[in-house]
C-alpha positions as CSV (number, residue, x, y, z in Angstrom):
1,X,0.0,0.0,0.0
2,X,1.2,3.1,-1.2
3,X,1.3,6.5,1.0
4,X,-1.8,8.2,-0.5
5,X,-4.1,5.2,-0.2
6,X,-3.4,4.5,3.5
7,X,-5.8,5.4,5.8
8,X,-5.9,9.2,7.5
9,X,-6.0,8.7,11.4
10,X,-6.4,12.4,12.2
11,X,-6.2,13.4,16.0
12,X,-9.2,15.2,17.8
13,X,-8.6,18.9,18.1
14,X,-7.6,20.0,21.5
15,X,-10.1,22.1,23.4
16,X,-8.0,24.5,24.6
17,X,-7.0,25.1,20.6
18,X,-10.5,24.9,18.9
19,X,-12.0,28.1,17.5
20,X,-14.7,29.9,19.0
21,X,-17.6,30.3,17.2
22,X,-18.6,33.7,16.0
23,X,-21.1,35.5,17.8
24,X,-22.6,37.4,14.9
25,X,-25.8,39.3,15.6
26,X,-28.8,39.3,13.8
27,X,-30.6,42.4,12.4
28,X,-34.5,42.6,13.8
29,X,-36.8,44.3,11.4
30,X,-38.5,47.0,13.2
31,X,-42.0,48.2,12.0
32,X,-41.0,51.7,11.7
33,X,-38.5,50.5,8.8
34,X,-40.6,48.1,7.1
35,X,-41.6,49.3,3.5
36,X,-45.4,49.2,2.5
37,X,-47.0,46.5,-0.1
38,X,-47.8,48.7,-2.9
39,X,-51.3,48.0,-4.5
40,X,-52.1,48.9,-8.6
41,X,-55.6,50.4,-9.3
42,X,-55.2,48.2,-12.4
43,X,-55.8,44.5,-10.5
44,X,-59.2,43.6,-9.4
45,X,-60.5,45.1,-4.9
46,X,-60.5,41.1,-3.6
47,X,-56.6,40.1,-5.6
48,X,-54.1,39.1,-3.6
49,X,-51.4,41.8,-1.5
50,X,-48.3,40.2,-3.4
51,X,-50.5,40.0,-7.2
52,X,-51.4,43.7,-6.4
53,X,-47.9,44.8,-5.3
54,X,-46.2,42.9,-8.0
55,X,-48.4,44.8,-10.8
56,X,-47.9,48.1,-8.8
57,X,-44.0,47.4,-9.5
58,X,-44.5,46.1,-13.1
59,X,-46.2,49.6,-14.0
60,X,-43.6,51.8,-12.0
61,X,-41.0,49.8,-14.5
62,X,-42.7,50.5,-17.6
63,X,-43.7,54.5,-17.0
64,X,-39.7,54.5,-16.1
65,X,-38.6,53.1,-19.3
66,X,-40.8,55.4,-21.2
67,X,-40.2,58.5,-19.0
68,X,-36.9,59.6,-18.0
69,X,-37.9,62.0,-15.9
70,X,-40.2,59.1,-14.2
71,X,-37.8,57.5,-13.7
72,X,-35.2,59.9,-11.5
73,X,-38.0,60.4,-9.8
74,X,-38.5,56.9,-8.8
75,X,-34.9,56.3,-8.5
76,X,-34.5,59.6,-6.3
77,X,-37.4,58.3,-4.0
78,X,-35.9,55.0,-2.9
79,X,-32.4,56.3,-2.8
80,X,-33.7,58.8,0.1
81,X,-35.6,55.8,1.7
82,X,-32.2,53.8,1.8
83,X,-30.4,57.3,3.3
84,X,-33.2,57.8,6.0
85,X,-32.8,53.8,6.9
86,X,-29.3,53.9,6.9
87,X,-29.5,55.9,10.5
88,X,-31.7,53.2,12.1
89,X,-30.1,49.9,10.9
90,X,-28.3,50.2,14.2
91,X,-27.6,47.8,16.8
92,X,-25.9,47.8,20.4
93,X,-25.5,45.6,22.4
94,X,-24.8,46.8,26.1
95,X,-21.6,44.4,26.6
96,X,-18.0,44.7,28.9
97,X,-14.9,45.1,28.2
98,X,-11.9,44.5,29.9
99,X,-9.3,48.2,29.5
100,X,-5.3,46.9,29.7
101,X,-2.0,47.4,28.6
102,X,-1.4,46.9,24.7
103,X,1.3,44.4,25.0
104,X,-0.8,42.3,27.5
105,X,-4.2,42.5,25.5
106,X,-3.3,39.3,23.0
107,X,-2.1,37.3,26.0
108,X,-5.6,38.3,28.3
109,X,-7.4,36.9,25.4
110,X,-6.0,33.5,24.9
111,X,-5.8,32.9,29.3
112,X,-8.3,29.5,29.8
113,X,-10.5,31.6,32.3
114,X,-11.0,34.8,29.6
115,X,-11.1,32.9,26.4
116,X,-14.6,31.5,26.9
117,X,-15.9,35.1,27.5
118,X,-14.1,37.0,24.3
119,X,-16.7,38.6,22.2
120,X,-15.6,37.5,18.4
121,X,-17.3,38.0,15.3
122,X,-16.6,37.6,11.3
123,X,-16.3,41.7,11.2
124,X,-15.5,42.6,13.9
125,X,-12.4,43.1,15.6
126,X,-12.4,41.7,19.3
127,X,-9.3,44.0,20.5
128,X,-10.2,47.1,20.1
129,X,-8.6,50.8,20.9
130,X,-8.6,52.6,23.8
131,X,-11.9,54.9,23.9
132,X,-9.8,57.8,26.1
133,X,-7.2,57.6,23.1
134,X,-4.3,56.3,25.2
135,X,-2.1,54.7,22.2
136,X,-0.4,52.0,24.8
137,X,-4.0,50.5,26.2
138,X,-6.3,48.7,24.5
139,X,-9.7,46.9,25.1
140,X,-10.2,43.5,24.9
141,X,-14.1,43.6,23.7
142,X,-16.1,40.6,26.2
143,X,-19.2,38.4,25.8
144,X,-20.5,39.3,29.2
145,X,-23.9,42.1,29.7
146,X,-22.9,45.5,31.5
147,X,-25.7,43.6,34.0
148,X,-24.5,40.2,34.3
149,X,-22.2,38.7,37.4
150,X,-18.7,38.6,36.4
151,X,-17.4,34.7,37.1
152,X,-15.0,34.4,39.8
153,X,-12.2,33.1,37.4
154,X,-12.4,35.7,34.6
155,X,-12.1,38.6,37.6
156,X,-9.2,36.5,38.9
157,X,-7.6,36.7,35.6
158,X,-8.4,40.2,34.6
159,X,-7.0,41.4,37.9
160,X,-3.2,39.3,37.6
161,X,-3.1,41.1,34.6
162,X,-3.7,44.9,35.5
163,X,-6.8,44.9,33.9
164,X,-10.0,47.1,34.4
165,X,-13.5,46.3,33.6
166,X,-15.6,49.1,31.7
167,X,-18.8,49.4,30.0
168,X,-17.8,49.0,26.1
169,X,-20.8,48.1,24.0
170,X,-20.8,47.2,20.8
171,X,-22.6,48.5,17.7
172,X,-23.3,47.5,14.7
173,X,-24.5,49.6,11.8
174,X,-24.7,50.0,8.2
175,X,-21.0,49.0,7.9
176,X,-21.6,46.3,9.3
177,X,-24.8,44.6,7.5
178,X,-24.6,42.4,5.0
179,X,-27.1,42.6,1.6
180,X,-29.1,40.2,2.9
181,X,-30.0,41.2,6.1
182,X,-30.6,45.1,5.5
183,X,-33.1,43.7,2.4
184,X,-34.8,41.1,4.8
185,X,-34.9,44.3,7.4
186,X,-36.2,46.8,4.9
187,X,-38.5,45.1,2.3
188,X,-42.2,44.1,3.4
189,X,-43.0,41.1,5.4
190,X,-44.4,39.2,2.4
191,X,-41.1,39.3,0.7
192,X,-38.6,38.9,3.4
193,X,-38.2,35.2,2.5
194,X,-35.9,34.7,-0.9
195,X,-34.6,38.5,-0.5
196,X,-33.2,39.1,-3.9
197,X,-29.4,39.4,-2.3
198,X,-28.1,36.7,-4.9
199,X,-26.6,38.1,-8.5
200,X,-24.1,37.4,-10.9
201,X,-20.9,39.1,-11.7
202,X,-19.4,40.0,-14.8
203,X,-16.3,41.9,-14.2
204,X,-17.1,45.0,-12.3
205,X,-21.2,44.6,-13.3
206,X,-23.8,42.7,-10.7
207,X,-26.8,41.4,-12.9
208,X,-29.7,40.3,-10.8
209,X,-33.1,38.8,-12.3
210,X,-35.7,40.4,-10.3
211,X,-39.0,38.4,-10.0
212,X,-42.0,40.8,-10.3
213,X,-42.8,41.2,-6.8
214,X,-39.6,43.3,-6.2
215,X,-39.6,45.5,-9.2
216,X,-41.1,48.4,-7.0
217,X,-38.3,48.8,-5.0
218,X,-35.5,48.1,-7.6
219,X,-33.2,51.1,-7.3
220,X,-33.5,50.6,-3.5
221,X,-32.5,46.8,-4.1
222,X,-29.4,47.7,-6.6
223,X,-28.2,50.4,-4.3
224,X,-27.8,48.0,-1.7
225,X,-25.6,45.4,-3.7
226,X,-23.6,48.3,-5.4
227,X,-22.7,49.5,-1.6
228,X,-22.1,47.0,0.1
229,X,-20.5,44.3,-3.0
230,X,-16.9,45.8,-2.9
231,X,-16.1,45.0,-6.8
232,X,-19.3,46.1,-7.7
233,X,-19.6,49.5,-9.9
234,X,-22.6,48.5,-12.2
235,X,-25.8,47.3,-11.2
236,X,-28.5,45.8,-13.7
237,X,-31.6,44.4,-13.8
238,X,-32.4,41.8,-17.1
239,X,-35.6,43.3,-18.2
240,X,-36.8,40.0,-20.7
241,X,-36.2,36.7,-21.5
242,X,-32.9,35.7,-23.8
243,X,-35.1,34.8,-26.7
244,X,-33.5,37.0,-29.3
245,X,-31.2,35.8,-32.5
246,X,-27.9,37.0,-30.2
247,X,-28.8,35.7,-26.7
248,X,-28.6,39.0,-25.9
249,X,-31.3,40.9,-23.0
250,X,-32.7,44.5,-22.5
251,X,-31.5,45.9,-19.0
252,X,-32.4,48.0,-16.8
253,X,-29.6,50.1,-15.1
254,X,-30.6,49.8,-11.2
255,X,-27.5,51.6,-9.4
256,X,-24.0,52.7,-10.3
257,X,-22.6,54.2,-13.7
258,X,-23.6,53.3,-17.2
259,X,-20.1,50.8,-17.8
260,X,-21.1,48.0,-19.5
261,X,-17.5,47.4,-21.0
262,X,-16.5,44.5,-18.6
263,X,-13.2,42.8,-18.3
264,X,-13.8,39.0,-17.0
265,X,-10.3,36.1,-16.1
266,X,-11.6,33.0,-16.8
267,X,-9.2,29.8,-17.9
268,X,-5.8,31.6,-17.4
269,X,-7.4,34.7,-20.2
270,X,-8.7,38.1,-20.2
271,X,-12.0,38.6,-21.8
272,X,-13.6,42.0,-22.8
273,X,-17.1,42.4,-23.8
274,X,-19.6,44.6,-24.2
275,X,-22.3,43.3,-21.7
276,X,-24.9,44.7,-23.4
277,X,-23.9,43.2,-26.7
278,X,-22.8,40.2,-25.5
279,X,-24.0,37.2,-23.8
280,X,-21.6,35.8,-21.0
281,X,-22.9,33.6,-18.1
282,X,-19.9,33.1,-15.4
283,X,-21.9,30.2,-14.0
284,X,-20.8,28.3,-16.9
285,X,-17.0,28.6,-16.2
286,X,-16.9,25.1,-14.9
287,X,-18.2,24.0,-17.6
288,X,-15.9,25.9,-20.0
289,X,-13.0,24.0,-18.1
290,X,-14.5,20.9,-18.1
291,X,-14.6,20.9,-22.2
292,X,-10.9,22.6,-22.6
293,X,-9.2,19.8,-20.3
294,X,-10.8,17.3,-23.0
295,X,-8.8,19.1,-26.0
296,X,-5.1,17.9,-27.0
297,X,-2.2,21.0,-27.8
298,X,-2.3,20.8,-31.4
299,X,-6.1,19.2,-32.1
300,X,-8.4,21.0,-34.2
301,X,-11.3,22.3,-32.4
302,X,-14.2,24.1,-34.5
303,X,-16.2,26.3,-32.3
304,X,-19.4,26.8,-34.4
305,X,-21.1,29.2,-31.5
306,X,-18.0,31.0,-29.8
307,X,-19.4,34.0,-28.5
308,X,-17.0,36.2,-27.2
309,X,-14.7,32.9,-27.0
310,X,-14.8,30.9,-23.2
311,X,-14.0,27.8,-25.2
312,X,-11.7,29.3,-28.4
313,X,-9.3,31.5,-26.2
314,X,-7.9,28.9,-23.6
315,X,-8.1,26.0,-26.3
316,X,-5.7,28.4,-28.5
317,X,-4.1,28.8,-25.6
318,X,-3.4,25.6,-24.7
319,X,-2.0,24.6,-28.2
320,X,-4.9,24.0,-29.9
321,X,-5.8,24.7,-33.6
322,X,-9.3,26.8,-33.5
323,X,-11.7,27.7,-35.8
324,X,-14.3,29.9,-33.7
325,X,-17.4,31.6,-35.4
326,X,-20.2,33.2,-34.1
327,X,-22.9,34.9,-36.1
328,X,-23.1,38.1,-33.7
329,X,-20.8,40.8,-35.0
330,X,-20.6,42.2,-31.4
331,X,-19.4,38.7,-30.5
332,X,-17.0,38.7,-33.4
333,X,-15.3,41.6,-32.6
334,X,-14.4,40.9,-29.2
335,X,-13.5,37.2,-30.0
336,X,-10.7,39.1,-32.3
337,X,-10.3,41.6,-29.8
338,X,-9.7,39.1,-26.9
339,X,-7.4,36.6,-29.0
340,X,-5.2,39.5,-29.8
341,X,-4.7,40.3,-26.2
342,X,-4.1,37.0,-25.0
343,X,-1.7,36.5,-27.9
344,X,-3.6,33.5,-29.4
345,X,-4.4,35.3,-32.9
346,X,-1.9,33.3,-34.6
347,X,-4.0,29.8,-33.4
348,X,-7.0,31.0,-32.9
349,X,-9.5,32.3,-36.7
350,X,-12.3,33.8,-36.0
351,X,-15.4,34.3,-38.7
352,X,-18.7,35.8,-38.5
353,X,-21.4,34.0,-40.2
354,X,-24.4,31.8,-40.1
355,X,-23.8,28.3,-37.8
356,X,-24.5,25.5,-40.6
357,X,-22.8,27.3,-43.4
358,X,-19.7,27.3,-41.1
359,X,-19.6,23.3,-40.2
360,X,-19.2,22.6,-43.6
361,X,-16.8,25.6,-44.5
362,X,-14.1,24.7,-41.2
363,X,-14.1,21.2,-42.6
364,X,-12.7,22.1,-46.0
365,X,-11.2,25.7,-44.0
366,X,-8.9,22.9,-41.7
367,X,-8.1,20.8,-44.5
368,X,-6.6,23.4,-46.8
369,X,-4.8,25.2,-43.4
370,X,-3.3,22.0,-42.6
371,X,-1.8,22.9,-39.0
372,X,1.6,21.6,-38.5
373,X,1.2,19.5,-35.1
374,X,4.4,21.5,-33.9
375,X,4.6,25.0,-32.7
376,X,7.5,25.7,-30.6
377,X,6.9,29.3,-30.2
378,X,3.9,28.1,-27.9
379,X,6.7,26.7,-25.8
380,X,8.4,28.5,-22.6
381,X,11.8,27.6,-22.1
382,X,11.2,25.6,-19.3
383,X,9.0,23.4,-21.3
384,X,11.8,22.7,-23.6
385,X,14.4,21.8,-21.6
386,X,11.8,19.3,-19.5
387,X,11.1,18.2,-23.2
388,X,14.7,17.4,-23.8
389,X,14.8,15.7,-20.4
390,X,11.9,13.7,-20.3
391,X,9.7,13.9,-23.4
392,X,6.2,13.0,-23.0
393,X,3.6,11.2,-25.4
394,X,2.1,14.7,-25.4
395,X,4.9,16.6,-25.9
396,X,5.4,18.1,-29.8
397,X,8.4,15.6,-30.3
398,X,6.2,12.9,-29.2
399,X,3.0,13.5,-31.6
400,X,2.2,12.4,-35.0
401,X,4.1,15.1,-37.5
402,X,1.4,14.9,-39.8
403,X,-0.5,18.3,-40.2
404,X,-3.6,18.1,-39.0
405,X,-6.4,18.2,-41.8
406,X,-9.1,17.0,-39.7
407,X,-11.3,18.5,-36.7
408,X,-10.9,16.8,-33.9
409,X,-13.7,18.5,-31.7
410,X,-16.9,20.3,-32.8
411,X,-18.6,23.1,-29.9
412,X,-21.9,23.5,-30.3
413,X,-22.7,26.2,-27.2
414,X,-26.4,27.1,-28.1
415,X,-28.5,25.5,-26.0
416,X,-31.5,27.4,-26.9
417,X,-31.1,26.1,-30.5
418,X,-28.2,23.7,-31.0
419,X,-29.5,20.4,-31.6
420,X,-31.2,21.9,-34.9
421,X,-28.0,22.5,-36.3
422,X,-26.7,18.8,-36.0
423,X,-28.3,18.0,-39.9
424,X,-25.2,20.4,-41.0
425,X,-23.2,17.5,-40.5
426,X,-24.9,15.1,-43.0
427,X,-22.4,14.7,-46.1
428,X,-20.0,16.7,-44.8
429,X,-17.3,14.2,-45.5
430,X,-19.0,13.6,-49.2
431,X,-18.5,17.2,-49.6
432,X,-14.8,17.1,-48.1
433,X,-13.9,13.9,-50.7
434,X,-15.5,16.5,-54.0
435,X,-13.1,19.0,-52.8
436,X,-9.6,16.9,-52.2
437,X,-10.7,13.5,-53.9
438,X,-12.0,10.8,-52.4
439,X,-8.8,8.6,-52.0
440,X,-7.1,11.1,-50.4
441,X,-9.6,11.8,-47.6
442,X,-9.7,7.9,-47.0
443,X,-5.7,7.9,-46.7
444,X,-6.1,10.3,-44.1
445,X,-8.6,8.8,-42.1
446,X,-6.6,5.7,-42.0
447,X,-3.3,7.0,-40.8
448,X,-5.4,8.7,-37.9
449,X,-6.6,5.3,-37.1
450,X,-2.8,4.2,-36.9
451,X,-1.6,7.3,-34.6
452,X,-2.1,6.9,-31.1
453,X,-2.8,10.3,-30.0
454,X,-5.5,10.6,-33.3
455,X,-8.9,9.8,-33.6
456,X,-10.5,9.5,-37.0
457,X,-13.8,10.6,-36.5
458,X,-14.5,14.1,-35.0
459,X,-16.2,14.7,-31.3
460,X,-19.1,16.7,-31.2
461,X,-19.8,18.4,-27.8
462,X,-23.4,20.2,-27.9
463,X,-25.4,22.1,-25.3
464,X,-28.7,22.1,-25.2
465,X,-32.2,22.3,-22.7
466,X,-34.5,20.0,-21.4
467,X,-38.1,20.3,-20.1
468,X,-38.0,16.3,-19.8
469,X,-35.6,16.4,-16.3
470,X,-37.1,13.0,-15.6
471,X,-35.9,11.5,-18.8
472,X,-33.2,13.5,-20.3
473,X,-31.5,11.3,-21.7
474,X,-34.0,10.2,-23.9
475,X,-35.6,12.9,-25.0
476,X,-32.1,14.5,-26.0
477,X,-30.8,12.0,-28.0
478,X,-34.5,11.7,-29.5
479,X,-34.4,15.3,-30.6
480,X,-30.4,14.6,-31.3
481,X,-30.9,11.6,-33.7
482,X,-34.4,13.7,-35.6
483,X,-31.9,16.4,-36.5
484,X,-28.9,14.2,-37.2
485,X,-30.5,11.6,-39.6
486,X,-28.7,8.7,-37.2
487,X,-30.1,7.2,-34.4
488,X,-28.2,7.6,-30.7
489,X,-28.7,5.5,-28.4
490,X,-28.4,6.9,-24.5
491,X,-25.2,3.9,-24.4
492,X,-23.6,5.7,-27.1
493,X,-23.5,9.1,-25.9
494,X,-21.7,10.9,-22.8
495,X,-24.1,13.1,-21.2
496,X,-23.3,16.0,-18.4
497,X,-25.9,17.8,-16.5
498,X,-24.2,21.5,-16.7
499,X,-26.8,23.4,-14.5
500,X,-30.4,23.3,-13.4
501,X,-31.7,26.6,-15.0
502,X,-35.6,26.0,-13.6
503,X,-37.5,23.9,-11.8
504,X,-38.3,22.1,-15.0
505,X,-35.4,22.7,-17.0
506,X,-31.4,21.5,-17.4
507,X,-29.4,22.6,-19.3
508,X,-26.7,19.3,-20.8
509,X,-24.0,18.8,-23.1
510,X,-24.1,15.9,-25.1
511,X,-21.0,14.7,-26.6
512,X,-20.2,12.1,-29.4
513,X,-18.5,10.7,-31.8
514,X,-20.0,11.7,-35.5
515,X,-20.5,8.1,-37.3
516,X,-18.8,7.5,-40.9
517,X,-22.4,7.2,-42.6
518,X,-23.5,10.6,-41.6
519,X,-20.7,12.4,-42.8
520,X,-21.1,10.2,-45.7
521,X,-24.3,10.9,-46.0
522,X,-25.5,11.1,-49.8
């Protein structure tokens, strides 16, 4: 048995070393801060508080898109809310402290009979200075009420030590609250449960998805997050669903300047989009991972739906040859933009057309390029004295010479849409053999079946939804074999649930190999 599979026998922490638990405080709504349901005039006298108030905020949103002027109003009215609630979200709690020398303050704290009684918390410091403004005292900040009996032990302690008990409460204000807990303190009791404090970053921008029922206090909402989210300089709200030909939403700004340039590190690269523009999801960076670990330095990867490239930059990175398209010209230019300032341009070509014309055109586009399988100015130096040491099977000296002619992985990363575009890849082959000759495509084909580190037929990798979550499986490959002319069984296939995106829809990537007769296909 080697080291790492013997058993861990892992001692039980010492008492007098565990960690204390936090004492964080909670935040207690109080009536006077509470805001009111709101009720439109437009839903019927008996409906429902939450129906009426989520209309009430559904109409405030739709004067503001169509009045400016409506909507600085609206904006200026929470935004003096927030500043008047600001002075109340204030706690203290009427605690003791124990006043002593600076130098002895760290030691007081960690004696057997005081630890117990240190007052810690996750912001808050539990050694604090002195409150006459003597540099060389401080107070070590205790558990215990200004009305509670000190314990024999702790006064024992505190006096060896020169100490003095004082009254030293603590407070806790604005500063101090986290998104969460001033929404759950601030918006009405019906919708203190699921408090909108979860969003989604993209570079320096927060993009929340407000449900209906919060839309009346939006701007209160987004000034919140863009105060108390330190990174945070952009605040917006996605106004509709992603059903348009880009994948692209109308927002809403909430809070914070009008910057929707975002820079985004993902995979070891710097990407720059235009949110707006653009669609990026940083959920999905697993996933983006999970694909480029799969690709070989010097396979051809054809990235039919690149976007502003998550998949294309780090697989050029990485020694990959790519051919990325995408059909929004937005999406174009800052796949071009972002390759250049990775320093991928040289591996990584990027196009801007329509998804189905560009299967067929990478297929002849690779075979003409022909990518040498060596490139040694994607080499450091260190890699090529580590080659000359001990060369790998993945190493350039240890792959197949042959220039590479054939793609070795397709992206399809559409989910919306995807599946559809699978019938591209009937004939594609039958094409390919028209435009270099039949015998020489064959010849190719077989040598790849000889080389170790080749595969003859491509890998497709698609995204795509579900509504079936019970029986994915099957009604993917269903929908994947109508649209491929083939029929895929569930055994043939590798399928990976990427995220649930409702309570009745996934979002997968299917991946498999293409078979000869479809590309073959008459």
């Amino acid at each position: 048995m080697s080291y790492i599979d013997k058993p861990r026998f892992h001692k039980p922490t010492h008492p007098a070393r565990a960690k204390p638990v936090p004492e964080d405080p909670s935040l207690e709504p109080s009536t006077a801060l509470r805001l009111p349901l709101l009720r439109s005039d437009h839903v019927p006298s008996d409906a429902p508080p939450l129906q009426a108030h989520a209309q009430a905020g559904i109409e405030m949103q739709r004067r503001a898109m169509d009045d400016v002027r409506e909507r600085d109003r609206q904006q200026a009215e929470q935004l003096e809310i927030l500043m008047r609630a600001k002075a109340q979200l204030r706690k203290e709690l009427p605690l003791c402290g124990v006043r002593c020398a600076a130098a002895a303050c760290s030691s007081l704290a960690h004696h057997p009979d005081v630890r117990e009684h240190v007052f810690r918390s996750r912001r808050s410091k539990h050694i604090q200075p002195d409150p006459q403004g003597d540099a060389a005292v401080r107070v070590l900040q205790l558990s215990l009420q200004q009305d509670e009996r000190v314990p024999q032990p702790l006064m024992a302690a505190v006096q060896a030590w020169n100490g003095t008990l004082i009254p030293h409460p603590v407070v806790f204000d604005w500063d101090y609250w986290n998104v969460d807990q001033i929404l759950r303190a601030l918006l009405p009791d019906a919708l203190e449960e699921g408090a909108p404090s979860a969003f989604s970053m993209v570079g320096h921008i927060a993009h929340v998805n407000l449900r209906e029922e919060y839309l009346a206090y939006r701007y209160l909402i987004g000034q919140v997050i863009l105060e108390k989210t330190p990174r945070v300089e952009t605040v917006v709200n996605k106004l509709d669903t992603i059903e348009t030909e880009f994948r692209v939403f109308a927002m809403e700004l909430l809070a914070g300047k009008p910057a929707y340039t975002a820079q985004v590190s993902e995979s070891g690269c710097l990407f720059t989009l235009d949110f707006r523009h653009v669609y990026w999801n940083s959920r999905l960076h697993t996933e983006h991972g999970r694909l480029i670990d799969q690709f070989l330095p010097f396979q051809v990867v054809s990235d039919v739906m690149a976007g502003v490239g998550p998949f294309a930059v780090p697989a050029a990175k990485k020694g990959c040859w790519v051919l990325a398209n995408d059909l929004n010209p937005a999406c174009h230019a800052s796949l071009v933009h972002n390759a250049r300032q990775n320093k991928v341009e040289a591996h990584c070509i990027p196009s801007c057309e329509d998804g189905r014309a560009f299967i067929r055109r990478s297929i002849l586009q690779a075979w003409d390029a022909a990518f040498p399988a060596q490139d040694a100015s994607l080499m450091s130096g260190r890699q090529k004295r580590r080659e000359r040491k001990t060369p790998s099977d993945t190493t350039p000296s240890a792959l197949d010479p042959r220039p590479r002619r054939l793609i070795d992985h397709f992206v399809m990363n559409l989910p919306a849409t995807a599946l559809e575009f699978l019938d591209a890849f009937r004939g594609a082959y039958t094409d390919l053999a028209q435009h270099v000759g039949y015998e020489a495509l064959e010849a190719e084909i077989q040598a790849r079946q000889q080389a170790p580190q080749l595969e003859p037929w491509p890998m497709v990798h698609v995204h795509c939804f579900t509504k079936d979550v019970e029986h994915a499986a099957t009604d993917i490959c269903a929908r994947a074999s109508a649209a491929l002319g083939a029929h895929l069984a569930p055994s043939d296939v590798s399928l990976h649930l990427v995220r649930s995106v409702a309570p009745n829809k996934d979002m997968y990537c299917l991946s498999f190999r293409l078979p000869r007769h479809v590309l073959y296909h008459p």
